[in-house]
C-alpha positions in Angstrom: -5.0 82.2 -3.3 -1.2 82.1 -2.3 0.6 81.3 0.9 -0.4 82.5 4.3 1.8 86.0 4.6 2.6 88.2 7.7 3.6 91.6 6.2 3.2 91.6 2.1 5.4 89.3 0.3 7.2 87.7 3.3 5.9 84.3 3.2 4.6 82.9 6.9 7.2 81.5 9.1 5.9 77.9 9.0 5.6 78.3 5.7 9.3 79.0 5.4 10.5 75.6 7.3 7.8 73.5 5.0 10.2 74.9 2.4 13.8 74.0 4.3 12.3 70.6 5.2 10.7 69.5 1.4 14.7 71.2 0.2 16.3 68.6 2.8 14.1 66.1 1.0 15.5 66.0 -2.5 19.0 66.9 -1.3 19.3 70.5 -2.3 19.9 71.9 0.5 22.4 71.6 4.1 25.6 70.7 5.0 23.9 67.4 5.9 21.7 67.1 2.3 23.0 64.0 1.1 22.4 62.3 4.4 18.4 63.5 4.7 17.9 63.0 1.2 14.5 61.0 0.6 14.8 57.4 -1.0 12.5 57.1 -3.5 11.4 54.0 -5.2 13.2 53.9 -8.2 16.5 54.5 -6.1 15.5 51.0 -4.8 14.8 49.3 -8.6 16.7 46.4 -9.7 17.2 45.1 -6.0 14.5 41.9 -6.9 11.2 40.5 -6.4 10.4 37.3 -4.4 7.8 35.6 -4.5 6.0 34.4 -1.3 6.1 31.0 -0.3 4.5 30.8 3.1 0.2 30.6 2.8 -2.3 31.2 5.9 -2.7 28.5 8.0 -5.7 27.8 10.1 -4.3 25.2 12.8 -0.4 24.1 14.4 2.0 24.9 11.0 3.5 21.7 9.5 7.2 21.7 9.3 7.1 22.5 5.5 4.9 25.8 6.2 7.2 26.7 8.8 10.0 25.8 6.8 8.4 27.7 3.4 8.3 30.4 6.4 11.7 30.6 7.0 12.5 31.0 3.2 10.0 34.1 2.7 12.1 35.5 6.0 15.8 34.8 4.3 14.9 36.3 1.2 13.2 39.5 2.6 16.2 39.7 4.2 18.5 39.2 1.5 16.4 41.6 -0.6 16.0 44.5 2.0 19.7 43.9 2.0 20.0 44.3 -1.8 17.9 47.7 -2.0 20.0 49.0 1.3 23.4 48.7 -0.6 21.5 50.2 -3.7 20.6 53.0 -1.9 24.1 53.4 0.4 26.0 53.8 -3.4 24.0 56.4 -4.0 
């Protein structure tokens, strides 16, 4: 089939900037490639897993679900802070 073209082998002009943008993606292209480049996940692997203390409640939290709670927030935190310098020593 091939790409939409407008005279012969000239490839369509949207077609064109699909091309910059997916370049921008993996960093190969631009003065500013490094800072569009896409994170993937294995740039984030090795940051850590938690494990999820908090369960569903039906009624008024107790003090120990809101306080299991607060632990799932701290270390969501500290782990989206693990994976963000991960990423930033790229």
């Amino acid at each position: 089939m091939g790409y939409p073209t407008r005279t012969g082998s000239q490839p369509a002009p949207n077609r064109v900037a699909q091309d910059e943008r997916a370049a921008a993606l993996v960093g190969d292209r631009g003065r500013r490639a490094a800072e569009l480049k896409a994170v993937t996940l294995g740039d984030a692997a090795g940051a850590g897993v938690i494990e999820l203390q908090a369960k569903s409640v039906t009624a008024t939290p107790t003090a120990a679900e809101h306080n299991a709670l607060v632990a799932d927030i701290r270390a969501l935190a500290g782990l989206l802070s693990r994976m963000g310098a991960k990423i930033a020593g790229l």
